[in-house]
PDB file of N, CA, C, O and CB in Angstrom:
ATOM      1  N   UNK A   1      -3.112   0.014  14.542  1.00  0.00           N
ATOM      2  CA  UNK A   1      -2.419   0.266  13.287  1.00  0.00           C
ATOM      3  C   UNK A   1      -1.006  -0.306  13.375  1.00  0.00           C
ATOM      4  O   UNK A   1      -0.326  -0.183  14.394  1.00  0.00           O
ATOM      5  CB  UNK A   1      -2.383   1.788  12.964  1.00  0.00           C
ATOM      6  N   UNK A   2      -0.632  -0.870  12.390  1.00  0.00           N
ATOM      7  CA  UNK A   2       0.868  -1.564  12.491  1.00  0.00           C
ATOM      8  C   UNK A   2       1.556  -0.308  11.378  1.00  0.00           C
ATOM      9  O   UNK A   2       1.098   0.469  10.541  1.00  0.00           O
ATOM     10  CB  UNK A   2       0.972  -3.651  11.774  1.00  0.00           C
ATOM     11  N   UNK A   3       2.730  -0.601  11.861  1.00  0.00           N
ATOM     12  CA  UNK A   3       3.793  -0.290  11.023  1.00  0.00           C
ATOM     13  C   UNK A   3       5.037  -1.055  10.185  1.00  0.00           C
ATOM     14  O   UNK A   3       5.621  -2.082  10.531  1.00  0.00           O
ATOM     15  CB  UNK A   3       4.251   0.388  11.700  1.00  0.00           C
ATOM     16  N   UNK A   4       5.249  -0.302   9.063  1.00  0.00           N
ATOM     17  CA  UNK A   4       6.145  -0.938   8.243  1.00  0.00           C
ATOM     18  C   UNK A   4       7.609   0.069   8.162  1.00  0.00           C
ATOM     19  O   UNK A   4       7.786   1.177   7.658  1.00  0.00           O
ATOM     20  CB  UNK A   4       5.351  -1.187   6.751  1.00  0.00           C
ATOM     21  N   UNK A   5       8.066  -0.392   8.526  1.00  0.00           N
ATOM     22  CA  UNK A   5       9.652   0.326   7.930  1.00  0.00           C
ATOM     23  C   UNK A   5      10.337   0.397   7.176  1.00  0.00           C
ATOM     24  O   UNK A   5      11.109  -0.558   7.091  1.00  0.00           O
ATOM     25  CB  UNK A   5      10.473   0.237   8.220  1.00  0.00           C
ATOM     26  N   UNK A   6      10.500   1.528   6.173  1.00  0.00           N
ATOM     27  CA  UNK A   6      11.335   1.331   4.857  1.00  0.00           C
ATOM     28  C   UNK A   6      12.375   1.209   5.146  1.00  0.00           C
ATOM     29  O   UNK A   6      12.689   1.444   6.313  1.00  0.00           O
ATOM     30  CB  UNK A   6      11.373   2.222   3.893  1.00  0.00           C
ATOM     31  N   UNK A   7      13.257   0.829   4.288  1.00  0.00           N
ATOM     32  CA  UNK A   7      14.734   0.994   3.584  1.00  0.00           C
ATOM     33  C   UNK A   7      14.624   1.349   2.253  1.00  0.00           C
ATOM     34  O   UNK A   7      14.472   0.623   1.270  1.00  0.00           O
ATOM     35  CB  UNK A   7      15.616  -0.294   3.588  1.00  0.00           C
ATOM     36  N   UNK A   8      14.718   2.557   2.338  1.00  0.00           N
ATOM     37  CA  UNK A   8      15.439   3.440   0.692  1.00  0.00           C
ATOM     38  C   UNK A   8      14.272   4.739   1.221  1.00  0.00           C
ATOM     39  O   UNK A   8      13.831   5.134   2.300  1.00  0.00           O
ATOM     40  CB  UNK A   8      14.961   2.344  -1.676  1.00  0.00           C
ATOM     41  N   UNK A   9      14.091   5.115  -0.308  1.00  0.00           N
ATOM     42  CA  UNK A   9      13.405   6.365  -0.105  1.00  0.00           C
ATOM     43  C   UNK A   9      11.653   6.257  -0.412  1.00  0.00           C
ATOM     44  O   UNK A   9      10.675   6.974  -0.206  1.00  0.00           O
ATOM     45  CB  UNK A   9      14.172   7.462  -1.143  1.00  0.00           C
ATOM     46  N   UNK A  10      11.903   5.029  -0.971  1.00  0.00           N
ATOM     47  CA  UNK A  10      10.019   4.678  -1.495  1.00  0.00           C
ATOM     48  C   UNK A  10       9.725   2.969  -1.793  1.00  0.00           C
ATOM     49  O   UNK A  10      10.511   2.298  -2.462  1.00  0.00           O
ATOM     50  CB  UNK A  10       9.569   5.641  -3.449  1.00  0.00           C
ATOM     51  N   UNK A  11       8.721   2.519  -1.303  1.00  0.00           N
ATOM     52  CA  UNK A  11       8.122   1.444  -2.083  1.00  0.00           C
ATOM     53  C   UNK A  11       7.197   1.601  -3.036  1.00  0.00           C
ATOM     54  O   UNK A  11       6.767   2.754  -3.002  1.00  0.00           O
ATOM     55  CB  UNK A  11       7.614   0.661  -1.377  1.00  0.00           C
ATOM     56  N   UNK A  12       6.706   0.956  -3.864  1.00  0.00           N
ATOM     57  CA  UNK A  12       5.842   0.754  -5.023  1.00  0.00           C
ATOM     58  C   UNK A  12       4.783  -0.092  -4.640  1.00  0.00           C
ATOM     59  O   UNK A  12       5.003  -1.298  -4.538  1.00  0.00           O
ATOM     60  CB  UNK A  12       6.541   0.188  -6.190  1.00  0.00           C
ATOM     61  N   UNK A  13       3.101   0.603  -4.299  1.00  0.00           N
ATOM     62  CA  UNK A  13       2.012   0.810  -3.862  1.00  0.00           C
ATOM     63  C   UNK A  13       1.909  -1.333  -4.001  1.00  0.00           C
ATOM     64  O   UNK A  13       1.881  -2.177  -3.105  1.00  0.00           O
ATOM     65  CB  UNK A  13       0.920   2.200  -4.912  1.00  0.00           C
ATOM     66  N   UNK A  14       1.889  -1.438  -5.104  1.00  0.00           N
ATOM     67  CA  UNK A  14       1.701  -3.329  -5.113  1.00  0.00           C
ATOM     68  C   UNK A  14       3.098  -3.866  -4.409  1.00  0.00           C
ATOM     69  O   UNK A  14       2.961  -4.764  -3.577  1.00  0.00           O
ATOM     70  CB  UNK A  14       1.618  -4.182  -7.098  1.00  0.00           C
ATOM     71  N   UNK A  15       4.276  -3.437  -4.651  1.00  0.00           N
ATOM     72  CA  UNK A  15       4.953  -3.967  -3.903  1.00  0.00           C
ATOM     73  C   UNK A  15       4.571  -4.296  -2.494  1.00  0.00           C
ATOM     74  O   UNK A  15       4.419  -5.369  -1.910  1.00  0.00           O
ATOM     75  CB  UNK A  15       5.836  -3.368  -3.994  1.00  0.00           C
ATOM     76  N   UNK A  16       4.406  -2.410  -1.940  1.00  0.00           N
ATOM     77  CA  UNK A  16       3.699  -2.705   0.023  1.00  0.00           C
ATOM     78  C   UNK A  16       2.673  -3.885   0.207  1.00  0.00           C
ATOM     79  O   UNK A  16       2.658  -4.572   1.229  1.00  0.00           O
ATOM     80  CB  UNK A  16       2.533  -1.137   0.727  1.00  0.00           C
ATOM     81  N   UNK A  17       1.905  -4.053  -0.744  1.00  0.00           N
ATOM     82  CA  UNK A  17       0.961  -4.580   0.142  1.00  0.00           C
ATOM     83  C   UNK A  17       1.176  -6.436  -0.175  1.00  0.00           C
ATOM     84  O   UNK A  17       0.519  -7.233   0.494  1.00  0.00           O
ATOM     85  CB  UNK A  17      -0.747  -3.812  -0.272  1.00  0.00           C
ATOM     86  N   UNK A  18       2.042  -6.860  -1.124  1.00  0.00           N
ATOM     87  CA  UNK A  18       2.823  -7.410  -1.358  1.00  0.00           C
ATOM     88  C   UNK A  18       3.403  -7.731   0.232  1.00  0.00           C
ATOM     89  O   UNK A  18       2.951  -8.373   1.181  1.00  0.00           O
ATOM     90  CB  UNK A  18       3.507  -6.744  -2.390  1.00  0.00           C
ATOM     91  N   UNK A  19       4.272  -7.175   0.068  1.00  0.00           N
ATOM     92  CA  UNK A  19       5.528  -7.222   1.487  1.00  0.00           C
ATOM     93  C   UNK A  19       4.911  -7.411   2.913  1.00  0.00           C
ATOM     94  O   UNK A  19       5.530  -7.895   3.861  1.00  0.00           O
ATOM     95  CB  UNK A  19       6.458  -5.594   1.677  1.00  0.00           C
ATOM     96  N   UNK A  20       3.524  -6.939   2.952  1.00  0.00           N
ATOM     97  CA  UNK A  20       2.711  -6.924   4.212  1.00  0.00           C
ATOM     98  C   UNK A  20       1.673  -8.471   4.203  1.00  0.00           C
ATOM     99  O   UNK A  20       1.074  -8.746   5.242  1.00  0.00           O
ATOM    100  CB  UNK A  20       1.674  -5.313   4.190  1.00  0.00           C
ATOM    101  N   UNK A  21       1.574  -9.160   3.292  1.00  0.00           N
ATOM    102  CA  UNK A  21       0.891 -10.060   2.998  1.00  0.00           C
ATOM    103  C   UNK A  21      -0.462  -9.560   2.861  1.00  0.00           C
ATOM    104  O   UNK A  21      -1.199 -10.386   3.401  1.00  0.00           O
ATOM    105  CB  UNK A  21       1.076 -11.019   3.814  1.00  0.00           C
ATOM    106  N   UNK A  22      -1.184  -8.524   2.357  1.00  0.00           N
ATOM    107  CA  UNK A  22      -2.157  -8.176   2.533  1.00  0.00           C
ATOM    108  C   UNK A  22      -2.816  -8.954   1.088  1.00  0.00           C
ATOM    109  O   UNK A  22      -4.047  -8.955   1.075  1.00  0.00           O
ATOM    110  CB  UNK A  22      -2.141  -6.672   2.840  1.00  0.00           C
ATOM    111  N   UNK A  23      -2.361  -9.396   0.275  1.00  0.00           N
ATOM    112  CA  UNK A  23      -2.702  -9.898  -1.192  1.00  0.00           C
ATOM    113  C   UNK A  23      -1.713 -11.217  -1.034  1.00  0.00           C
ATOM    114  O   UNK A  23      -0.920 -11.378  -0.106  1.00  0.00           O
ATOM    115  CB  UNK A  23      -2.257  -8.656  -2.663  1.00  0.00           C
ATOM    116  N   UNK A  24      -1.910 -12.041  -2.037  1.00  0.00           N
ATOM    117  CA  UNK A  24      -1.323 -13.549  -2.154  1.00  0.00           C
ATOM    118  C   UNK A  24      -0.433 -12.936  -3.268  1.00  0.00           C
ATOM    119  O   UNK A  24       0.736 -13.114  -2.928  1.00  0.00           O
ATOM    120  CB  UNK A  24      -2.492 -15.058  -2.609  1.00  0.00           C
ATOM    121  N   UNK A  25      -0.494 -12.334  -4.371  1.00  0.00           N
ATOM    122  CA  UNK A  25       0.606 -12.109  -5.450  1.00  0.00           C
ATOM    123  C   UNK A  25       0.405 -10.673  -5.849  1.00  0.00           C
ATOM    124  O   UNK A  25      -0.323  -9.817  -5.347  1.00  0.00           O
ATOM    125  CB  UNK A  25       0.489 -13.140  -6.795  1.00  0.00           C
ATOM    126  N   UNK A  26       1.390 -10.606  -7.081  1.00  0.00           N
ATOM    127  CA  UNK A  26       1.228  -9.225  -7.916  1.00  0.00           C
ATOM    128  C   UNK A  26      -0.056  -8.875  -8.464  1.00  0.00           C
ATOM    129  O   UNK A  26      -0.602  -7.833  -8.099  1.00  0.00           O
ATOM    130  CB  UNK A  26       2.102  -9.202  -9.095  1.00  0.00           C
ATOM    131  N   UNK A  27      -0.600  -9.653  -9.317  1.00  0.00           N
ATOM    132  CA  UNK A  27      -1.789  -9.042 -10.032  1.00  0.00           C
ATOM    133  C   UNK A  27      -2.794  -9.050  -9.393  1.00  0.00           C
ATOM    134  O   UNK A  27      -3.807  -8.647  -9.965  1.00  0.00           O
ATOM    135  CB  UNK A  27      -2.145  -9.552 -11.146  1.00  0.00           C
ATOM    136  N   UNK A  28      -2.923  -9.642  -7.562  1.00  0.00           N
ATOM    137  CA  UNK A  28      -4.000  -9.586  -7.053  1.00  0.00           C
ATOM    138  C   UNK A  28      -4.017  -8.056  -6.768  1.00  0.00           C
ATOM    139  O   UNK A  28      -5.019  -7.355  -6.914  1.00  0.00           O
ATOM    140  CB  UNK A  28      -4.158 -10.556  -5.958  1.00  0.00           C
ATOM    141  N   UNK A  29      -2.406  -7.466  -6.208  1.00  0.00           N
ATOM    142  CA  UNK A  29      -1.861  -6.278  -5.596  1.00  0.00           C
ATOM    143  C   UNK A  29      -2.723  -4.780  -6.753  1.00  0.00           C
ATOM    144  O   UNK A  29      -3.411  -3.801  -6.462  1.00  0.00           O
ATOM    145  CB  UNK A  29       0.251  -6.474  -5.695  1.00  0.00           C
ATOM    146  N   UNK A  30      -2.139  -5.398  -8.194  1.00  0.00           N
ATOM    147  CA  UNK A  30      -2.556  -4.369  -8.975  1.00  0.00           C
ATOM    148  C   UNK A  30      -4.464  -4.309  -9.227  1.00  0.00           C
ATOM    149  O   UNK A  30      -5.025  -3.316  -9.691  1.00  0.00           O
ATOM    150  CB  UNK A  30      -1.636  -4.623 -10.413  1.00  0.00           C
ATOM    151  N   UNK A  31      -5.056  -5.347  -8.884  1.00  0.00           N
ATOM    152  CA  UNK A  31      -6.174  -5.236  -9.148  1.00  0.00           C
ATOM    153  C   UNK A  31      -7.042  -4.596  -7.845  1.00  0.00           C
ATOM    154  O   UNK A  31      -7.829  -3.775  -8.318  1.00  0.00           O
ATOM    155  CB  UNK A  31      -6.521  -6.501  -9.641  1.00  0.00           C
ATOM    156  N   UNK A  32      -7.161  -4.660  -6.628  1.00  0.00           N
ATOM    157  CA  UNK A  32      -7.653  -4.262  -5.475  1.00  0.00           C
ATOM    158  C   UNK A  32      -7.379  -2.549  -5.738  1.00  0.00           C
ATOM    159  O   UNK A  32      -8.262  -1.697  -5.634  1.00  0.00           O
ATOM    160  CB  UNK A  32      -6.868  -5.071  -4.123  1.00  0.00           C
ATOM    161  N   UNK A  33      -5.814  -2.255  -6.133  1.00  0.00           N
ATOM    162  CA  UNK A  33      -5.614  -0.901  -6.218  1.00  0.00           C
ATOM    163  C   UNK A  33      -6.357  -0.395  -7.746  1.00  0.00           C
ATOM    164  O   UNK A  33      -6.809   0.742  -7.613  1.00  0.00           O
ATOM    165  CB  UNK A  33      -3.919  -0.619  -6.085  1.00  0.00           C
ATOM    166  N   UNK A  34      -6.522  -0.801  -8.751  1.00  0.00           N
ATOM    167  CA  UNK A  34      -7.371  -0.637  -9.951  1.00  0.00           C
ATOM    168  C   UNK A  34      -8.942  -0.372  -9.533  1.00  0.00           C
ATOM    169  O   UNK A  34      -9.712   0.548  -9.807  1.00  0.00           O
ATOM    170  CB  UNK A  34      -7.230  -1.993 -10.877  1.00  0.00           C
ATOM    171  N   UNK A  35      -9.093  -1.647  -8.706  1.00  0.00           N
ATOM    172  CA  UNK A  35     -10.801  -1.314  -8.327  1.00  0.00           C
ATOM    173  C   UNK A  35     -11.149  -0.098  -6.964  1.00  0.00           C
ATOM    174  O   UNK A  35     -12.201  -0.046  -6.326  1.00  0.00           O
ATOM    175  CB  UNK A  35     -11.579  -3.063  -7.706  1.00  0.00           C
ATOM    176  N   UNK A  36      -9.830   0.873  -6.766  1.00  0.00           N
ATOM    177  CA  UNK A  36     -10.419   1.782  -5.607  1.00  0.00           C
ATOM    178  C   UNK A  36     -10.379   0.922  -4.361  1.00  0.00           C
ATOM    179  O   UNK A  36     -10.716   1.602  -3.392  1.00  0.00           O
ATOM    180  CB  UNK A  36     -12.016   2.308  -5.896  1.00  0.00           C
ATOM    181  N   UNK A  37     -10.121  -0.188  -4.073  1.00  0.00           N
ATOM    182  CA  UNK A  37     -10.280  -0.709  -2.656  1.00  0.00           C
ATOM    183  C   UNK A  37      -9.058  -0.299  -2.010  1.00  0.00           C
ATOM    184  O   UNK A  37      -9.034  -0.835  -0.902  1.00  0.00           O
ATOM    185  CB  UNK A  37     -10.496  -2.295  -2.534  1.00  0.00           C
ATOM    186  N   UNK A  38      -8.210   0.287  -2.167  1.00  0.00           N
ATOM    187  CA  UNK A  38      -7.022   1.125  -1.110  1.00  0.00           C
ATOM    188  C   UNK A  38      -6.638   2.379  -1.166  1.00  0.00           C
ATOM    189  O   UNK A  38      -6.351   3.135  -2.094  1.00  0.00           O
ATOM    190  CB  UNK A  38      -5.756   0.647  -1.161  1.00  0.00           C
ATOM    191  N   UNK A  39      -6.683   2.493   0.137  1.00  0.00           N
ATOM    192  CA  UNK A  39      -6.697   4.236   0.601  1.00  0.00           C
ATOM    193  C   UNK A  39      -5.103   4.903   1.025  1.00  0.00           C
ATOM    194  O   UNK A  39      -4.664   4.732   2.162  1.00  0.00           O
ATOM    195  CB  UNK A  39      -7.818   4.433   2.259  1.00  0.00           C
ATOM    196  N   UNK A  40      -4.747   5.249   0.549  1.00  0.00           N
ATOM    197  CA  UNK A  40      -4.138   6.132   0.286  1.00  0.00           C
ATOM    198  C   UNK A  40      -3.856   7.724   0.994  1.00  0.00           C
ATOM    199  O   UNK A  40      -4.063   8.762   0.366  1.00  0.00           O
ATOM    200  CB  UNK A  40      -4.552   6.068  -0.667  1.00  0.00           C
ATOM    201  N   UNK A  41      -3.356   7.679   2.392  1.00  0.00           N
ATOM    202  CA  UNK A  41      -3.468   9.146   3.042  1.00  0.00           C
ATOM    203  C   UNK A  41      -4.781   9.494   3.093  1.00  0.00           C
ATOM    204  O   UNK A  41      -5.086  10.668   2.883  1.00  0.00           O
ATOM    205  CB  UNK A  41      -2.734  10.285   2.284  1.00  0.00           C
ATOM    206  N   UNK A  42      -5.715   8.575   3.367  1.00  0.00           N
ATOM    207  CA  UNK A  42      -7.069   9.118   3.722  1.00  0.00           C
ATOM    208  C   UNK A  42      -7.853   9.078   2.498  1.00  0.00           C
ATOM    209  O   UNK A  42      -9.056   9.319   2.597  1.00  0.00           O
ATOM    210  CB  UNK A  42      -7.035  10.576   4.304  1.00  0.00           C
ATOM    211  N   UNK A  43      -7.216   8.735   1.043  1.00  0.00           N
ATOM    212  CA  UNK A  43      -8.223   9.026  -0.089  1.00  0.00           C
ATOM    213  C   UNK A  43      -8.181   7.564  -1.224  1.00  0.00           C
ATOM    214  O   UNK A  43      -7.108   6.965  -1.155  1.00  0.00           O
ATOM    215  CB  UNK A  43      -7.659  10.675  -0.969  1.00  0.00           C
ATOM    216  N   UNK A  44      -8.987   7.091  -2.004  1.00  0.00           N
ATOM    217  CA  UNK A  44      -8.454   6.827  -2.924  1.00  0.00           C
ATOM    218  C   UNK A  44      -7.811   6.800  -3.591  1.00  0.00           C
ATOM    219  O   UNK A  44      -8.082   7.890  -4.093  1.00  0.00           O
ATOM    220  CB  UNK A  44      -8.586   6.830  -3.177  1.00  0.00           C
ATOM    221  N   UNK A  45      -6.418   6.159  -4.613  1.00  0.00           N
ATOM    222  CA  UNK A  45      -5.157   6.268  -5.213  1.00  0.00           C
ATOM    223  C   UNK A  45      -5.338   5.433  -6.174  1.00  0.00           C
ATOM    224  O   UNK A  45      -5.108   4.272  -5.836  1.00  0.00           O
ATOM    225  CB  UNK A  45      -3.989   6.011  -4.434  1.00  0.00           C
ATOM    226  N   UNK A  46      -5.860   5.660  -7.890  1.00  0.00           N
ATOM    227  CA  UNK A  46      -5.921   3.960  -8.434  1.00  0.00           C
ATOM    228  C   UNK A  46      -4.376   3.924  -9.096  1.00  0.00           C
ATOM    229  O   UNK A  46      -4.214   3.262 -10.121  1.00  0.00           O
ATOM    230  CB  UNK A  46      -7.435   3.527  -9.917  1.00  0.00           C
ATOM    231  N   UNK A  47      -3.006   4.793  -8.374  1.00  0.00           N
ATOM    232  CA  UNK A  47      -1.866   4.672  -9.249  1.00  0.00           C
ATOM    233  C   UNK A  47      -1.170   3.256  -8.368  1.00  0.00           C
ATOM    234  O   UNK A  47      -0.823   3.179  -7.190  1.00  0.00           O
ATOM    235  CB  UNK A  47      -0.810   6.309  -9.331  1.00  0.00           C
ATOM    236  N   UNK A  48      -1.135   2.148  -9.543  1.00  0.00           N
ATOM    237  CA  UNK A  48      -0.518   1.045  -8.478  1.00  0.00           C
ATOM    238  C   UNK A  48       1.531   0.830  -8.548  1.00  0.00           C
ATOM    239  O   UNK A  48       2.322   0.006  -8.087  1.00  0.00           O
ATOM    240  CB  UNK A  48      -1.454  -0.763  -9.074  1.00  0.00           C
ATOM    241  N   UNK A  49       1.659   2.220  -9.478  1.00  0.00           N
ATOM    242  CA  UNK A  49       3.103   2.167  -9.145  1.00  0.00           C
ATOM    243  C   UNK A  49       3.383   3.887  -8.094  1.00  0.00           C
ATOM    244  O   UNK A  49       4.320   4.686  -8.117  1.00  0.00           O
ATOM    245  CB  UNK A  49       4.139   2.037 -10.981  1.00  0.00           C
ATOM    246  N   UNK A  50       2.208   3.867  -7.365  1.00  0.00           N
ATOM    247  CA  UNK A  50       2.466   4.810  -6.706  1.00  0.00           C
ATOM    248  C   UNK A  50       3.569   4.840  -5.533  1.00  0.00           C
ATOM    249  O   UNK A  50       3.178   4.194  -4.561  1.00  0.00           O
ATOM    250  CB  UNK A  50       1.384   5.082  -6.365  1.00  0.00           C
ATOM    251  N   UNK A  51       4.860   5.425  -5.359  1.00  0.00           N
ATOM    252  CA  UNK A  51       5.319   6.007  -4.430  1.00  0.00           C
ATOM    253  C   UNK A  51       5.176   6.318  -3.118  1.00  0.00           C
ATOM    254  O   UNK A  51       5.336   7.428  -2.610  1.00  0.00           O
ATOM    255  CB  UNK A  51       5.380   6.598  -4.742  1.00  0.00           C
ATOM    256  N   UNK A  52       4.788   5.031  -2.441  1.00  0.00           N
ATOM    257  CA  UNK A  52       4.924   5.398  -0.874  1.00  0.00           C
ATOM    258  C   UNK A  52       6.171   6.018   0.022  1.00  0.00           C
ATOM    259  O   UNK A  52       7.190   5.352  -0.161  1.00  0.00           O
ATOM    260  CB  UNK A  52       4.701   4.205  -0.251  1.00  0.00           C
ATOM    261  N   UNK A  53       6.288   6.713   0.604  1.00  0.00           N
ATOM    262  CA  UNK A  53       7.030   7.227   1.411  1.00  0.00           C
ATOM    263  C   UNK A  53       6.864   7.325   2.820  1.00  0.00           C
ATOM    264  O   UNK A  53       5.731   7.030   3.200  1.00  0.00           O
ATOM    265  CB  UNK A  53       7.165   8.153   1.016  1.00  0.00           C
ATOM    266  N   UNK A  54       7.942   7.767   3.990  1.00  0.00           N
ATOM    267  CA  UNK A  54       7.929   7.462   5.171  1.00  0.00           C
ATOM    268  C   UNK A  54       6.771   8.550   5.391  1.00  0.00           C
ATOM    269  O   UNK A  54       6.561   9.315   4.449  1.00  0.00           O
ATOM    270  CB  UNK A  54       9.336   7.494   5.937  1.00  0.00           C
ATOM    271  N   UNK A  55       5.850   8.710   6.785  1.00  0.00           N
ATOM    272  CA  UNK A  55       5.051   9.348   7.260  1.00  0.00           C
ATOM    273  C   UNK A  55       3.740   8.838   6.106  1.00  0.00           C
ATOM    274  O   UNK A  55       2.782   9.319   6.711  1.00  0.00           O
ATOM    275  CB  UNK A  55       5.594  10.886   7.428  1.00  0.00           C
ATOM    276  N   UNK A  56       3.418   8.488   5.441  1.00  0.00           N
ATOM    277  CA  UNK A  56       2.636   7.966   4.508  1.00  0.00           C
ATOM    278  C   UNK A  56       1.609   6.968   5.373  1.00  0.00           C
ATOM    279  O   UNK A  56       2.078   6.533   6.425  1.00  0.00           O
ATOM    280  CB  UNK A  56       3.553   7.256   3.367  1.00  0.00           C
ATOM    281  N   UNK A  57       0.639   6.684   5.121  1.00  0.00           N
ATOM    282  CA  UNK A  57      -0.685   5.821   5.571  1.00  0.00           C
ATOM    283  C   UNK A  57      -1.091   4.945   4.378  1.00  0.00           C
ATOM    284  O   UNK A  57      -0.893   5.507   3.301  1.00  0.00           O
ATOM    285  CB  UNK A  57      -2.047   6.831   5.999  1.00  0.00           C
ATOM    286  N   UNK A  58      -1.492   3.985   4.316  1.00  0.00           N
ATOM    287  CA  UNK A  58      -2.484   3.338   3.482  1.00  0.00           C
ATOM    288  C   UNK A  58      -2.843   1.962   4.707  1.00  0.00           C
ATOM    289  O   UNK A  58      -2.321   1.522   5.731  1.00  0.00           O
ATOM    290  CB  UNK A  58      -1.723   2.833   1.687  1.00  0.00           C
ATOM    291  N   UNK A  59      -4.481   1.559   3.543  1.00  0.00           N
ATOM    292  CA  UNK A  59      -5.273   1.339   4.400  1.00  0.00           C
ATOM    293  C   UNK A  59      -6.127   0.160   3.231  1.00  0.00           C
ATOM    294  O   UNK A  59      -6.388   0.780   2.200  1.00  0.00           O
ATOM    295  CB  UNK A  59      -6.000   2.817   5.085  1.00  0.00           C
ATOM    296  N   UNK A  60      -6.487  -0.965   3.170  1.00  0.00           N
ATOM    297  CA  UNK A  60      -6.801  -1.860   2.668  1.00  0.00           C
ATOM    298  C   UNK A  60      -7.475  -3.116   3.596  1.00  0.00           C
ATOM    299  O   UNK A  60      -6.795  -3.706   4.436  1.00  0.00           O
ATOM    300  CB  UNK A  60      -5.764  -2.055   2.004  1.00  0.00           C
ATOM    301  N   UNK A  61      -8.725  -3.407   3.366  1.00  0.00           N
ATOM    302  CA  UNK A  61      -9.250  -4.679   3.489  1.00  0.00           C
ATOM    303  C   UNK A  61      -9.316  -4.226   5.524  1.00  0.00           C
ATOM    304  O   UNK A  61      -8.897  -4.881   6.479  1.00  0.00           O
ATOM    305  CB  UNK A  61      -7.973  -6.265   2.645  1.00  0.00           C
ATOM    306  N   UNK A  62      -9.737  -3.418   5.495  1.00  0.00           N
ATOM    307  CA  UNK A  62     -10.224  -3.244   7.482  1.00  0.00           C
ATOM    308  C   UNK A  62      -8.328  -3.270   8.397  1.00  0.00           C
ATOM    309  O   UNK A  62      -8.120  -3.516   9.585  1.00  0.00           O
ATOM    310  CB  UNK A  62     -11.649  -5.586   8.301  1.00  0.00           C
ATOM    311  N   UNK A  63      -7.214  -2.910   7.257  1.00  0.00           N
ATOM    312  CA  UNK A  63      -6.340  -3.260   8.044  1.00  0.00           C
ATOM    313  C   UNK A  63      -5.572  -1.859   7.738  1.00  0.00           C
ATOM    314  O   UNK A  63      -6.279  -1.054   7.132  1.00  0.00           O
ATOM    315  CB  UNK A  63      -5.679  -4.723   7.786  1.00  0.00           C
ATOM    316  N   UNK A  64      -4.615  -1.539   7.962  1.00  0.00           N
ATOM    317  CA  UNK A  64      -3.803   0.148   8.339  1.00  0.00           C
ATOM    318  C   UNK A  64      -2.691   0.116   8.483  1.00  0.00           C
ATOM    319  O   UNK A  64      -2.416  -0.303   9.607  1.00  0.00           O
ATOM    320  CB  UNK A  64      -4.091   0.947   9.584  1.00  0.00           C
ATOM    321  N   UNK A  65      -1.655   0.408   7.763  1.00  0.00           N
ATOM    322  CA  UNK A  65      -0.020   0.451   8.029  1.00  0.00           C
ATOM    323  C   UNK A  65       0.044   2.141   7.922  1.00  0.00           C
ATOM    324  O   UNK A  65      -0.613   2.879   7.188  1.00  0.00           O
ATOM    325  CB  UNK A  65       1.139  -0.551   6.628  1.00  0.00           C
ATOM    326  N   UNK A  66       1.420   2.595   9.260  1.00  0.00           N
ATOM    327  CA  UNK A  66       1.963   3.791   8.619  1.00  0.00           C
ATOM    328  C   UNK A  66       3.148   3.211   8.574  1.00  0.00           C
ATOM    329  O   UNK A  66       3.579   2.177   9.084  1.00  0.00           O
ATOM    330  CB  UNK A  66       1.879   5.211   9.289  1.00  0.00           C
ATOM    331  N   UNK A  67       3.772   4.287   7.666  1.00  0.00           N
ATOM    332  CA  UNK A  67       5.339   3.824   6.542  1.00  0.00           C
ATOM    333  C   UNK A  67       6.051   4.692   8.249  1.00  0.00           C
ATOM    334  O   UNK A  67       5.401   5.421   8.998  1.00  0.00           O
ATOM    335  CB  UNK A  67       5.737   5.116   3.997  1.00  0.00           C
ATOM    336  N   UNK A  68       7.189   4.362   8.374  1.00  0.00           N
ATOM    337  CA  UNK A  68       8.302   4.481   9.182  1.00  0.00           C
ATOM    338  C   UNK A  68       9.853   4.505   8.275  1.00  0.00           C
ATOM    339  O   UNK A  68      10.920   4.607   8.880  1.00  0.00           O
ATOM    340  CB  UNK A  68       8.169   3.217  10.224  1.00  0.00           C
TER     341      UNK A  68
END
């Protein structure tokens, strides 16, 4: 599992995966999270301006970040 480290108090769910290269752009970011393909603290999340925070997990495409 890798980790990502914030600066501030939250990223925005397409932003992360954005920032991690896990997607090529924005609307790929909002669509993967629309169709249920990212997990979210262990669950499904289809909010793609969701609020990640430190101690936080998500999990997309066989790969795993925790927030730091």
């Amino acid at each position: 599992m890798q980790t990502f480290t914030l600066e501030g108090e939250f990223i925005p769910m397409i932003q992360l995966l954005k920032a991690l290269n896990w997607v090529e752009h924005g609307g790929m970011a909002q669509r993967v999270v629309e169709d249920g393909l990212v997990m979210y603290n262990g669950a499904v999340d289809l909010r793609k301006r969701l609020k990640v925070r430190k101690g936080d997990t998500v999990e997309f495409d066989g790969q795993k970040v925790k927030i730091v």
